[in-house]
Structure formats: structure tokens, C-alpha cells
C-alpha positions in Angstrom: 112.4 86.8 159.0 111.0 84.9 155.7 111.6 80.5 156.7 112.9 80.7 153.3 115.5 83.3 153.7 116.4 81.8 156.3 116.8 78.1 154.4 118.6 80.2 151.5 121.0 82.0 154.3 121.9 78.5 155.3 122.6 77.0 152.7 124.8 79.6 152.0 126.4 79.0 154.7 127.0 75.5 154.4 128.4 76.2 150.9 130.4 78.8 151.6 131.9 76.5 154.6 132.2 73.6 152.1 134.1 76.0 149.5 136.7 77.1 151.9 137.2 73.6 153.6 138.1 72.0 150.5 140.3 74.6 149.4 141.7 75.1 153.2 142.6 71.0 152.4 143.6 71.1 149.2 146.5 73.5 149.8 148.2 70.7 151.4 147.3 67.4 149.7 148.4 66.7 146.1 146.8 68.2 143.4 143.3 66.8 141.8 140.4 67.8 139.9 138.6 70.7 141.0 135.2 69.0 143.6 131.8 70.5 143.6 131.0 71.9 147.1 129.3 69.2 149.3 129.4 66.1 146.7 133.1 66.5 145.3 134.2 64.9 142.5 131.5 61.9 142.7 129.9 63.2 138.9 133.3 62.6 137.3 134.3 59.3 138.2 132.1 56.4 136.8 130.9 54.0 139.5 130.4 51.2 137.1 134.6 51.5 136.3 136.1 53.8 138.9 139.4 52.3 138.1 139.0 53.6 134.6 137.9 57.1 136.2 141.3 56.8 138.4 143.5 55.8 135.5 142.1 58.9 133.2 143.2 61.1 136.4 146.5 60.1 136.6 147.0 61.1 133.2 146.2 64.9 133.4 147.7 64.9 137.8 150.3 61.9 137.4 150.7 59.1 139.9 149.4 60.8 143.3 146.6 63.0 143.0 143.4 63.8 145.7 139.8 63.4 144.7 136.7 64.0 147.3 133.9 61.7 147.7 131.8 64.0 149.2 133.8 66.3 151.6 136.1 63.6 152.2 139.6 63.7 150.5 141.0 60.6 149.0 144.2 60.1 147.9 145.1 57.9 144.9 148.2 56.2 144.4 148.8 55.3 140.6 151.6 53.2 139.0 154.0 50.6 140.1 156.5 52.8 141.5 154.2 55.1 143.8 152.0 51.7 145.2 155.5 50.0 145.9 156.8 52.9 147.6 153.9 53.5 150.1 152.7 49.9 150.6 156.3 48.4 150.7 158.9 50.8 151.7 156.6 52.5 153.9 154.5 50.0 154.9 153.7 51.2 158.6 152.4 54.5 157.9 150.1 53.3 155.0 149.1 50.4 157.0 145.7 51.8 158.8 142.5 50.7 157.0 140.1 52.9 155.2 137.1 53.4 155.7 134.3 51.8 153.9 131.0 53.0 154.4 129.2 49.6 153.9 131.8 47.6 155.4 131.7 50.4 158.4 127.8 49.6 159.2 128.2 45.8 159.1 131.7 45.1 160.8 131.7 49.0 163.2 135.5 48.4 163.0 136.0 45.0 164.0 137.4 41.9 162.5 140.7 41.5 160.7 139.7 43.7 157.7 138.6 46.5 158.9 139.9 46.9 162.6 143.2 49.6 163.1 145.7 49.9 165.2 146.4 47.2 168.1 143.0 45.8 168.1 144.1 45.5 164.3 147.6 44.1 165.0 146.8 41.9 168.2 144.3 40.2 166.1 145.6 39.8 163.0 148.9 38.0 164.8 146.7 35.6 166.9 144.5 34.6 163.3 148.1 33.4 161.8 149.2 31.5 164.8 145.6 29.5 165.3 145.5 29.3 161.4 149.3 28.0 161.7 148.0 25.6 164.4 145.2 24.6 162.5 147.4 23.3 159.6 147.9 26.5 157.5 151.0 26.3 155.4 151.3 22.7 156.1 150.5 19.2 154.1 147.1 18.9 156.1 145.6 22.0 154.8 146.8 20.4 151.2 145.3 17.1 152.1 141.9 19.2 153.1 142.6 21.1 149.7 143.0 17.9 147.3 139.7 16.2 148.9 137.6 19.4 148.2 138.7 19.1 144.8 137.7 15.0 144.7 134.2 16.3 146.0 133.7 19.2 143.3 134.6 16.6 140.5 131.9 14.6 141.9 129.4 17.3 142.1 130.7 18.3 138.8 129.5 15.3 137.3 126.8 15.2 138.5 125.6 17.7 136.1 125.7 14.8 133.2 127.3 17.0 131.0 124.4 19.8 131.0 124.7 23.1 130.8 124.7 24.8 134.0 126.1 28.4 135.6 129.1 27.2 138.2 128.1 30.4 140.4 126.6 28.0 143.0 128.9 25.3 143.1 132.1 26.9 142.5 131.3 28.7 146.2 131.5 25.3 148.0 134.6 24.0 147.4 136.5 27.6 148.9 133.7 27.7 151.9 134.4 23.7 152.5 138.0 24.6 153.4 137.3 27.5 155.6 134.7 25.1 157.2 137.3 22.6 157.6 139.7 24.7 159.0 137.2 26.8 161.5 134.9 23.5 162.4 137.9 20.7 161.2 135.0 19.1 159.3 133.2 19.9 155.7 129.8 19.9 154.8 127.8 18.3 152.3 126.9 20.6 149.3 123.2 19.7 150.0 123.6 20.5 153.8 121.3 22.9 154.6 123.4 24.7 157.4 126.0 24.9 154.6 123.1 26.0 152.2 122.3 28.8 155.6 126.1 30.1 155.7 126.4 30.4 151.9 123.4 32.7 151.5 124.1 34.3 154.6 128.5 35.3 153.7 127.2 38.9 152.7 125.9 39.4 156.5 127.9 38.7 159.4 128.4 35.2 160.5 128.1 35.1 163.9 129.9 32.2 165.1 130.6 31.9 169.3 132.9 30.6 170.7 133.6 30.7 174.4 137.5 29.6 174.7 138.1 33.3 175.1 135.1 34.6 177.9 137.9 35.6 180.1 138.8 38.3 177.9 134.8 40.3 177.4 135.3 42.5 180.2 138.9 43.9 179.1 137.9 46.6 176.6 141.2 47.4 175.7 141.7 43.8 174.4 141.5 42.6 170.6 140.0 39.7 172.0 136.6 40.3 172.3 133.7 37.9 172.0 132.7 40.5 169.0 135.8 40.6 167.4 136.5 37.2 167.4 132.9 36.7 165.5 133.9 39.5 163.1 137.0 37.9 162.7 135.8 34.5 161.6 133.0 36.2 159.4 136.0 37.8 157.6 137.6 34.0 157.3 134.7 33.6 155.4 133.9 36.0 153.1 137.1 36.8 152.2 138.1 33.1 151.8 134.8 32.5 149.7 134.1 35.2 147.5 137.4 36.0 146.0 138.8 32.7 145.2 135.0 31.3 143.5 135.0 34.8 141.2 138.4 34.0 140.7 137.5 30.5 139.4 134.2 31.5 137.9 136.3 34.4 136.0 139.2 31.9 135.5 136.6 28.8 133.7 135.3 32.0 131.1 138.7 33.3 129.9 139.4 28.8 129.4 136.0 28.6 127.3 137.0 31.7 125.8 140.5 30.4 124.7 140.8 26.8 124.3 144.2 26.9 122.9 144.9 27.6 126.3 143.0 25.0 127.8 144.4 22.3 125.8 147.9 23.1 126.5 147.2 23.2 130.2 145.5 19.7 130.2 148.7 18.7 128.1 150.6 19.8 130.3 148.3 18.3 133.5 148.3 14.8 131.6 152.4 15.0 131.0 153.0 15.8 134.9 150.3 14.3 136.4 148.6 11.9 134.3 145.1 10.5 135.0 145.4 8.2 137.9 146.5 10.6 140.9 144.9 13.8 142.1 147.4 16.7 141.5 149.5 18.3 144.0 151.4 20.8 145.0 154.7 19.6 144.3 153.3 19.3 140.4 153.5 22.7 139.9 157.3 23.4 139.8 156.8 21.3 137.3 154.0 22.8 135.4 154.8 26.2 134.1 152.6 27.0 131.9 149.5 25.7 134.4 151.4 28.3 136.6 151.2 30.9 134.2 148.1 30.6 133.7 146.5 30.5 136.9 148.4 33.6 137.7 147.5 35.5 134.1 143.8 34.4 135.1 144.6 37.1 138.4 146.5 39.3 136.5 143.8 39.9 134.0 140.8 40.1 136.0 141.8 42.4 138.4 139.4 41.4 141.3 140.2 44.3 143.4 140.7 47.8 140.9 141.7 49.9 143.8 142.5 47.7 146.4 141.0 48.2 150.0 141.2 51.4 151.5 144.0 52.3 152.8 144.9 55.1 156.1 147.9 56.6 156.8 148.4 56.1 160.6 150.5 59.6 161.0 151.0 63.0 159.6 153.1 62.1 156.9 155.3 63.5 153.8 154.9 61.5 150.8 156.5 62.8 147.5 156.7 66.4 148.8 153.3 66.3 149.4 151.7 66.7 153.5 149.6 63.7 153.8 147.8 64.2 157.7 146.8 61.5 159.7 143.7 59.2 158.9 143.6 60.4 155.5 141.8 57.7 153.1 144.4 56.0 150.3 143.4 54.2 147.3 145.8 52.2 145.7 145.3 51.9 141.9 146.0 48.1 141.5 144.8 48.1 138.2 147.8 50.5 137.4 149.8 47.9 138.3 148.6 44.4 137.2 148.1 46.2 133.7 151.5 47.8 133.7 152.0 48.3 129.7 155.5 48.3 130.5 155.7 44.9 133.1 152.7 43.6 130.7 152.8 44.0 126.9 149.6 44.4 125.9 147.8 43.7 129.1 144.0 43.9 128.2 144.6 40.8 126.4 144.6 37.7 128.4 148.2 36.0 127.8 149.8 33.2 129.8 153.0 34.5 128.4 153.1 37.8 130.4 154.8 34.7 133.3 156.9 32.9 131.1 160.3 33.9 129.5 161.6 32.8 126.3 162.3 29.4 127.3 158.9 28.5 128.5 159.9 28.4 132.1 157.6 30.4 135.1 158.9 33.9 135.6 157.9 35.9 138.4 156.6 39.3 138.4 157.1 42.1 141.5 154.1 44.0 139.4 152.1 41.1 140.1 149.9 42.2 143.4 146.2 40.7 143.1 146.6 40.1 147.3 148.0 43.5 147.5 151.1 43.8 149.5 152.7 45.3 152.5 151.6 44.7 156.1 147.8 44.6 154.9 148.3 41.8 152.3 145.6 38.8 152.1 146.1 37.1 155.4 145.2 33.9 153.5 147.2 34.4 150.2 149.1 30.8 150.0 145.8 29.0 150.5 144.1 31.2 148.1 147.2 30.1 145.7 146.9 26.4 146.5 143.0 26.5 145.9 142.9 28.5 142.5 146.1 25.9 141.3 144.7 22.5 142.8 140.8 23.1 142.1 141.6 24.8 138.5 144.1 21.8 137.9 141.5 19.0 139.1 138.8 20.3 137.0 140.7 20.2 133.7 141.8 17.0 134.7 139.3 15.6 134.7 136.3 17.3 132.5 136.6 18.8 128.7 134.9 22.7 129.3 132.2 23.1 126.5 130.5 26.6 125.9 126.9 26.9 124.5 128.0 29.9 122.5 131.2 29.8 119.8 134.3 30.5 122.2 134.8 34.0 119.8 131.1 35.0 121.2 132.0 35.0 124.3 132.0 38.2 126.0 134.4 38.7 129.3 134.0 42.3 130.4 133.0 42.5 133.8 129.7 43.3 134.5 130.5 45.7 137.6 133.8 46.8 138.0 133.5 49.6 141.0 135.6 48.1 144.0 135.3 44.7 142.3 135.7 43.0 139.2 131.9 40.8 138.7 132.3 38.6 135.7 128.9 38.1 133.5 127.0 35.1 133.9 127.3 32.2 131.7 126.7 28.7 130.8 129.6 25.8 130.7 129.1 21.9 129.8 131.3 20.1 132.3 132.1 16.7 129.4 134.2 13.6 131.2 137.3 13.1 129.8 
């Protein structure tokens, strides 16, 4: 027979196979746009703003709906009420990890992140208790907190008022704390081994420790030297990255709106004043700071969809069949930019957290740590960094933006699985 007939015959095949295995799944999960055979529905949804692509979904297949990446069926949870129900009230079976594909070749399962079942759970409840141990939660991990924030000042002016992008040094202070939490020590910003392990947070840290040789042999054990490495990698990134795009976001929307800004450094130089670094006990008393540091996460949605979820069983959800490992997005964007929760929530308003009085008011819509039994492992010191380092800086520096604050453009740049603000210029000026 021809090689090419053959080719053709195959393919045919392998079409054919995709056809009915799609359709064979789709009979089950919920409804979705119709997928290509082979690549699915990737030519529909916009990798620069899949979020958007989710949210345009939902309209026409309403708040649970399956797409395919490929042959692989995802399905997306949209709305308030239907992330809530699966990540809250049935936080178990949602609570198996996704796969990632990029995250699968560096981390092959390990870690906190990305691990599953008991290696997952073993792991995760011996990170809390050595972070417990190591002062999370308490005053020393504030103390460690407050004296990052001294040192960025410093560095800050150090710049002598020039225009600079604070990619760079807004990465210390976060990776300072981890450091001092891991190694209970900081690092110089000029170190060069803390120079080595900020270029090197997108690969995996490998960081040995031998307290826990006893344990290589046991397969069956979370405690592997390899998981432990992966586990401290994830310290890292996680505990660098999302907090400095969070302040690097946070410093654009202040030059952006310095009505804002001056009623937070009003508000700083009321409650605080000038001669004492601020603490956490301040912000009780600082509501509109509060606000604002929590509008800054509402608004720039780091994480659109959230990290993949799995459900860990066959399952039911919303009269739809749901089987076992199946991937689940869950549209956080749907939820931090409830129109309902949020009036208006593409615009960036402090008042979305404050009622008519001007006092904090809390929000279950507000999510940027997700929620459920995979929330942020380190959500409170990711909540005492953006409020202490955010507070700091405007205590002591006016911001200054190159361009008129109107000019100032805050889309994201990227917004796939993260929201990447553009790059800009600020002028740190001593107050």
C-alpha cells in the first residue's frame, strides 16, 4: 500500500478516535463550546486574557461549563456562588491539584504546590508547624517584617530621588523574609548569593538539608530529601513573586491616583506619625490604608483563574458527573470583580472595603489567596508584608511619576495565569 495512504488512513484514525472521545466525555461533563478534534478549544480562548475568554463563556454556558485544552477536559467554575460552593462547602473533593504542564516538568509532583494526596497533606501540615516554630503568626516574624521595611527605605534612598523601575528591589524585601525565616538570617541586597537565588526563583532552588536522612529510603513518606527541596523552592517563589507584583502593581495604581495616596499618608501620619516604624496594631486603626491595600488585590487580580484545581473522586456537582482527576479552573476574576459585591469593579476604588461611615468592611468575595483547603499557605505574612512594606514606603517617600498620573497606563501586560503589570518609572522623593 501507498506510505501516504497509509499516513492519510491514520490520521483518520486518530481523528475519528479524537471525535468520539470528546463526545464519549462530553455526554457527562457540563456543557461547553464545541472543541476541534485533537487541539480543542485552544483557538477560542485568548492566551494573552484567558480570564476574559472564561468570562465570555459563562455568558452563552452559565457558571460551570467544560472546555478542552487539547484532549483534555477542563472544567470552569464561574461566579461567586459556584467557586464558594466547590472550594468551600466541598472543599475535599476539589482539593487535588491540577496539573500544570510547566509546573509538572520542573517540580514532577513534588513540593507543597503541586504534590496530591498524603504526600500533599503530610507535607503541607509539617510546613505550618516548622513555619509555626519558626515564628509564623507571631511578633518575631513582625519584628523580621518591620526591619525589612527599615532596609528597603534605606535602599530606597539610595536612589537620590531618580527615576528608577522598583522591579529589582521591590523582590528583596519579600525574599529577605523567606530568607530569614528558612536561614534565620537576611542578606544584603548586594550579596551575591542573594543576587544567585533571585535570578535563579524561576528554577528550583535546591536547598539540602539533612535533619531528615532517616526518612530517603521510605518511599511512601512526604518526607523526602526531594520534596523537602521542592518544598522550600515553593517558600520561595511563591513568597517572592506574588507579594513584589503585588507591590510593584500596588506603587502604579498610587502614581496613578494620588488622591489616594495622600489620604493614606494622612491617614499614616495621624496613626503613626513620623518617629516610629508602623505596626501591625496600626491598622485597626487605619481603615482606609486597609482598604486600600486590599482594593490594590482586588483590582489586580494576580491569579485570573486560580491554580488548577482536581477533584479527588467521581463526583456530582450541580447535576453534572464530574470523574475523578478531572482538571478545575476556578474563575477568580469572576469573583474579585463581582459587579454585584463590587460596583463598578474595573475601576480601582478603596471604597469597594469601606461602608458609609468610613470604617473597614470585609468582603467573603474577596479571595486573591483563593480559599478552601488549598488556600496560600502563607496568606497572613503575605497580608502583613503588602500592609507594613506599603505603609513604610509612604511614610516615608512622596511617589513621583515621570509621566502626568492621567498617562499612566495600568493594564497588565500578560494576563494568562497571571496578572504582569507594565514596566514603569517612579521617583522615590524624602518626605
Amino acid at each position: 500500500m501507498d506510505p501516504f495512504v497509509v499516513l492519510v488512513l491514520c490520521l483518520s484514525c486518530l481523528l475519528l478516535l479524537s471525535l468520539w472521545r470528546q463526545s464519549s466525555a462530553r455526554g457527562k461533563l457540563p456543557p461547553g463550546p464545541t472543541p476541534v478534534p485533537i487541539i480543542g478549544n485552544v483557538l477560542q480562548v485568548d492566551v494573552k486574557d484567558i480570564s476574559k475568554s472564561l468570562s465570555n463563556f459563562s455568558k452563552v454556558y452559565g457558571p460551570v461549563f467544560t472546555v478542552y485544552f487539547g484532549l483534555k477536559p477542563i472544567v470552569v467554575l464561574h461566579g461567586y456562588e459556584a467557586v464558594k460552593e466547590a472550594l468551600i462547602d466541598m472543599g475535599e473533593e476539589f482539593s487535588g491539584r491540577g496539573i500544570l504542564a510547566v509546573a509538572e516538568r520542573a517540580n514532577k509532583g513534588h513540593g507543597i504546590i503541586f504534590s496530591n494526596g498524603k504526600t500533599w497533606k503530610d507535607i503541607r501540615r509539617f510546613t505550618l508547624m516548622t513555619l509555626r516554630n519558626f515564628g509564623m503568626g507571631k511578633r518575631s516574624i513582625e519584628d523580621r517584617v518591620q526591619e525589612e521595611a527599615r532596609c528597603l527605605v534605606e535602599e530606597l534612598r539610595k536612589t537620590k530621588s531618580s527615576p528608577c523601575d522598583p522591579t529589582f528591589i521591590l523582590s528583596c524585601p519579600p525574599c529577605n523574609v523567606i530568607c530569614s525565616i528558612i536561614f534565620q538570617n537576611r542578606f544584603d541586597y548586594k550579596d551575591q548569593n542573594f543576587l544567585n537565588l533571585l535570578e535563579r526563583l524561576n528554577e528550583n532552588v535546591r536547598i539540602l538539608s539533612s535533619t531528615w536522612l532517616q526518612e530517603k529510603h521510605n518511599q511512601h513518606s512526604g518526607f523526602t530529601i526531594e520534596n523537602l527541596v521542592y518544598s522550600v523552592s515553593d517558600l520561595f517563589g511563591a513568597g517572592t513573586e506574588t507579594t513584589s507584583t503585588t507591590m510593584r502593581y500596588g506603587l502604579l495604581l498610587l502614581l496613578k491616583h494620588p488622591e489616594v495616596t495622600a489620604k493614606v499618608q494622612e491617614e499614616i501620619g495621624r496613626v503613626v506619625g513620623r518617629h516610629r516604624s508602623p505596626c501591625m496594631q496600626d491598622r485597626s486603626r487605619m481603615p482606609y490604608t486597609d482598604a486600600v491595600v486590599h482594593e490594590i488585590q482586588r483590582y489586580i487580580n494576580l491569579l485570573p483563574t486560580n491554580l488548577p484545581h482536581a477533584v479527588t473522586c467521581d463526583i456530582k456537582f450541580r447535576n453534572y458527573y464530574i470523574p475523578k482527576g478531572t482538571t478545575i479552573f476556578t474563575s477568580l476574576s469572576s469573583v474579585l470583580h463581582d459587579e454585584k459585591e463590587f460596583p463598578n469593579p474595573k475601576v480601582f476604588d478603596p471604597g469597594h472595603f469601606l461602608d458609609e461611615s468610613g470604617n473597614f468592611k470585609k468582603s467573603d468575595y474577596f479571595m486573591p489567596f483563593s480559599a478552601g483547603k488549598r488556600i496560600c499557605l502563607g496568606e497572613s505574612l503575605a497580608r502583613m508584608e503588602l500592609f507594613l512594606f506599603l505603609t513604610t514606603i509612604l511614610q516615608n517617600f512622596n511617589l513621583k511619576s515621570l509621566v502626568d498620573p492621567k498617562d499612566l497606563d495600568t493594564t497588565p501586560v500578560a494576563n494568562g495565569f497571571a496578572s504582569v503589570p507594565p514596566s514603569y518609572q517612579i521617583c522615590f522623593n524624602p518626605v
